[in-house]
DSSP file (Angstrom, degrees, kcal/mol; ACC not computed):
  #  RESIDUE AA STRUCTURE BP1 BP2  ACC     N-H-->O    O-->H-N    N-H-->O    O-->H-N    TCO  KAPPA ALPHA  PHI   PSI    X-CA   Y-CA   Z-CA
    1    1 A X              0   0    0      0, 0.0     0, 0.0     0, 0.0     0, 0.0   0.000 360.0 360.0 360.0 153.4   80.2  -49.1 -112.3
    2    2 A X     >  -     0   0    0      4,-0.0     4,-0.7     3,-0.0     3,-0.2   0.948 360.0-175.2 -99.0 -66.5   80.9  -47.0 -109.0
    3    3 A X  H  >  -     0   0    0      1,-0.2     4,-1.8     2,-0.1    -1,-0.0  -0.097  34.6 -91.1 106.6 158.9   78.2  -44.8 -110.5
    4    4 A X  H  > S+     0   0    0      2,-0.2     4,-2.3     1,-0.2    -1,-0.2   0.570 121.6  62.4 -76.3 -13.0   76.6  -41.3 -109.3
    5    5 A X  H  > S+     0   0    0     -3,-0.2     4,-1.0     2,-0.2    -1,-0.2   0.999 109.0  45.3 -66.7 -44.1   74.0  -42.6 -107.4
    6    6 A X  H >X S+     0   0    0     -4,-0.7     3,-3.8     1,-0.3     4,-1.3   0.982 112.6  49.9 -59.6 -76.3   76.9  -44.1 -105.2
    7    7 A X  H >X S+     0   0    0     -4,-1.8     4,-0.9     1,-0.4     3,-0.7   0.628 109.5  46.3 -35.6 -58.6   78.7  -41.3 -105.2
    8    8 A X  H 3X S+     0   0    0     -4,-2.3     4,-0.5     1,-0.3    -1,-0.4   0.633 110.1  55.8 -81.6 -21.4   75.8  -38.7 -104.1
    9    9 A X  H <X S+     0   0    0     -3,-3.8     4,-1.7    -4,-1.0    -1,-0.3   0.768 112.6  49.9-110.4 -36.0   74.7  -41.2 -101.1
   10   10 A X  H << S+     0   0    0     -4,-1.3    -2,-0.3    -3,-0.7    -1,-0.2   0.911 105.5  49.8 -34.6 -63.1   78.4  -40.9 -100.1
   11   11 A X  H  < S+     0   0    0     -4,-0.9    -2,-0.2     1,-0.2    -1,-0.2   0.534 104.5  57.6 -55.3 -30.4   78.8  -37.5 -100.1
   12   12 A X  H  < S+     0   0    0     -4,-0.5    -1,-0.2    -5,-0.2    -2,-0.2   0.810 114.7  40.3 -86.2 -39.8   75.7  -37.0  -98.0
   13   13 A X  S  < S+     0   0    0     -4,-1.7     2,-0.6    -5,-0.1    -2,-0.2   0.689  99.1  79.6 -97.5  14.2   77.3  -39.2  -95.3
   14   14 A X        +     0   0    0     -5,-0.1    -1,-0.1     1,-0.1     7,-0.0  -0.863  52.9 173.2 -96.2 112.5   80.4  -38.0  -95.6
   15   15 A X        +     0   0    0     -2,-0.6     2,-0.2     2,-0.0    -1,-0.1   0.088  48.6 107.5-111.2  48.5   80.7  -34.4  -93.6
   16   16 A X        -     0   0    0      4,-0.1     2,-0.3     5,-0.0    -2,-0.1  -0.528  55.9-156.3-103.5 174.7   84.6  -34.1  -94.1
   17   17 A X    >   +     0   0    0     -2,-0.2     3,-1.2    30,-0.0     4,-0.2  -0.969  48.2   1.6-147.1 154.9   85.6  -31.6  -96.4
   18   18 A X  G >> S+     0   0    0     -2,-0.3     3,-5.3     2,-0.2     4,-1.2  -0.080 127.6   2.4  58.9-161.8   89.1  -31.0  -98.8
   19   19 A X  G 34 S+     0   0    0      1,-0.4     4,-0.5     2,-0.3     5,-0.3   0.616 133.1  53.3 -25.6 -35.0   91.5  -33.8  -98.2
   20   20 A X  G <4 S+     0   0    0     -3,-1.2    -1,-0.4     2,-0.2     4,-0.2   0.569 107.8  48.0 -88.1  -8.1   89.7  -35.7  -96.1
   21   21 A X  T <> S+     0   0    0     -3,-5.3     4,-1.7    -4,-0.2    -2,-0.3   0.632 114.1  51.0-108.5 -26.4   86.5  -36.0  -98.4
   22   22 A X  T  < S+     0   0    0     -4,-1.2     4,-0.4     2,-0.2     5,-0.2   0.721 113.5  44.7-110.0 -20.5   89.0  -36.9 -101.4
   23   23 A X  T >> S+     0   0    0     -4,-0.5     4,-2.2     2,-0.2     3,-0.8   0.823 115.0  53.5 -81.3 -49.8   90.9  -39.9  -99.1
   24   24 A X  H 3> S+     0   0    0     -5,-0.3     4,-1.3     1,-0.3    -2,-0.2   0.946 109.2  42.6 -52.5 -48.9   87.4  -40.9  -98.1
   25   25 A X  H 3X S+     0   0    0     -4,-1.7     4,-1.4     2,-0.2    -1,-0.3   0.739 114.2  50.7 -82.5 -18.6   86.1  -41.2 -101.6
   26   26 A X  H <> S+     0   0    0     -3,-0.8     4,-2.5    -4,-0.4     5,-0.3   0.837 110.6  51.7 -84.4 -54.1   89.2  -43.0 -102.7
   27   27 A X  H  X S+     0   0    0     -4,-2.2     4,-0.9     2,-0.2     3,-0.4   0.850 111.2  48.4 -11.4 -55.9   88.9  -45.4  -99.8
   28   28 A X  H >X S+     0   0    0     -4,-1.3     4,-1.9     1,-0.3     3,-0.9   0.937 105.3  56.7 -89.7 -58.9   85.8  -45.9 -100.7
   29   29 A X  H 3X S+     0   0    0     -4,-1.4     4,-1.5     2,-0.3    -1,-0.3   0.537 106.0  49.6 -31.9 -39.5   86.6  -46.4 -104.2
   30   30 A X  H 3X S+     0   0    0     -4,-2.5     4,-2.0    -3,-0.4    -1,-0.2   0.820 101.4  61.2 -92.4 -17.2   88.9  -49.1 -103.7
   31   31 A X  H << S+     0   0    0     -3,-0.9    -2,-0.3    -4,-0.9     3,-0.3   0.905 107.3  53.3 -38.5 -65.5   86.5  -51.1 -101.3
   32   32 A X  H  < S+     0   0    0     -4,-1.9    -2,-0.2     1,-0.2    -3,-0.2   0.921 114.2  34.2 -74.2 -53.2   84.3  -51.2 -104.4
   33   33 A X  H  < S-     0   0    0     -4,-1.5    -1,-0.2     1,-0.1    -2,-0.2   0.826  98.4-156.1 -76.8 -15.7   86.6  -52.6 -106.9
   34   34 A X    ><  -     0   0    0     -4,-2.0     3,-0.6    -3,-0.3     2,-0.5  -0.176  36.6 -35.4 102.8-159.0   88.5  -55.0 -104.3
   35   35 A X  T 3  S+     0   0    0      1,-0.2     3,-0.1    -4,-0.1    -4,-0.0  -0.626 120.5  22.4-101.9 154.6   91.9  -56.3 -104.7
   36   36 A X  T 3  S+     0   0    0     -2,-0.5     2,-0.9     1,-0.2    -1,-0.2   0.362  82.1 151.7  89.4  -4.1   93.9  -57.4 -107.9
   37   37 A X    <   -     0   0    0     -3,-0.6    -1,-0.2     1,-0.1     2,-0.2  -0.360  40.0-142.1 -58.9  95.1   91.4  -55.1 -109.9
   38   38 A X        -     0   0    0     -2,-0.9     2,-0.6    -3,-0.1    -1,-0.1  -0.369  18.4-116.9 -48.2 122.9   93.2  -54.0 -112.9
   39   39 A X        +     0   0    0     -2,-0.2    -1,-0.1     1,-0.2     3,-0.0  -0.523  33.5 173.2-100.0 157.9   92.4  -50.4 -113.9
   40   40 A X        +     0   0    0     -2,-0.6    -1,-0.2     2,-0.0     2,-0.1   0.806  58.3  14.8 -44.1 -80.9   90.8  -49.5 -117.1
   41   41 A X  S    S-     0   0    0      0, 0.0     2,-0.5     0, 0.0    -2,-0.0  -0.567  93.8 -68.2-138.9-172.2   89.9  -46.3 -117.7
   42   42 A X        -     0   0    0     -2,-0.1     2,-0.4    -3,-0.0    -2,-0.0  -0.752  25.1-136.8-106.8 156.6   91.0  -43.0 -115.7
   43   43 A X        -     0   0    0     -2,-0.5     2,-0.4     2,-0.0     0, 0.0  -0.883  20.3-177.7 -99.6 120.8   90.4  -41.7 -112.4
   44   44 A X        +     0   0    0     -2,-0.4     2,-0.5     2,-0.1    -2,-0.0  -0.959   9.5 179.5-133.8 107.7   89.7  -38.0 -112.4
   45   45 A X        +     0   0    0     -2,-0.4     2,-0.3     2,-0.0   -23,-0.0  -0.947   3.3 170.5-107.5 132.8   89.1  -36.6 -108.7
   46   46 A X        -     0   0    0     -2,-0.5     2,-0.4     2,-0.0    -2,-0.1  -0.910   9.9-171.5-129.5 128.4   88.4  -32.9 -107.8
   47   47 A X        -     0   0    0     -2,-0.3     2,-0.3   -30,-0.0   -28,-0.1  -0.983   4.7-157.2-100.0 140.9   87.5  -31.4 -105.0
   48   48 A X        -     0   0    0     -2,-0.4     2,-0.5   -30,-0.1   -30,-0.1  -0.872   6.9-154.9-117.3 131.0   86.3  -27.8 -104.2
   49   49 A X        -     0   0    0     -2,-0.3     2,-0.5   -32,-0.1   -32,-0.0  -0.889   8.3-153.9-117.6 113.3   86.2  -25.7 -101.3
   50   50 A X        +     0   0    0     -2,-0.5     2,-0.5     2,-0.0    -2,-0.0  -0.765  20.6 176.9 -97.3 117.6   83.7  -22.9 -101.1
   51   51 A X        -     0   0    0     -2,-0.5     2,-0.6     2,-0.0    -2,-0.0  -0.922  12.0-154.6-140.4 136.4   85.1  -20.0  -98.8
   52   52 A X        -     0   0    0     -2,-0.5    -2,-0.0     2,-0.0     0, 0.0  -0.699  17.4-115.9-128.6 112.8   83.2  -17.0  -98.3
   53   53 A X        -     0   0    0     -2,-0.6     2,-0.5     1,-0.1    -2,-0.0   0.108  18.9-171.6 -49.6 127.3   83.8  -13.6  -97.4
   54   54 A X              0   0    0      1,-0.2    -1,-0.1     0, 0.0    -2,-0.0  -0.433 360.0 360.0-101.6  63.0   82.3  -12.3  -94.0
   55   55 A X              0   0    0     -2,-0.5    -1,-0.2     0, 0.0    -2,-0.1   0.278 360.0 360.0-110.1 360.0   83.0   -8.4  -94.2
């Protein structure tokens, strides 16, 4: 399993953000299962972008 642990030790070395954090994690994601891997179950990606008003 690619698992949360994975995930959060990713995220922390990842400092891209939007599109680039969501290529990065799929990347990453296909490193882990390798080639010919048949898929399963579903893949549900979101990423969110926190933008903040400076007024």
């Amino acid at each position: 399993m690619f698992g949360s642990p994975r995930l959060r030790s990713l995220l922390s070395e990842s400092p891209e953000a939007g599109m680039g954090l969501s290529t990065t994690l799929v990347e990453e994601l296909e490193r882990f299962t390798g080639e010919g891997w048949d898929q399963e179950d579903d893949i549900t990606l979101l990423t969110l972008e926190c933008s903040r008003n400076r007024s």
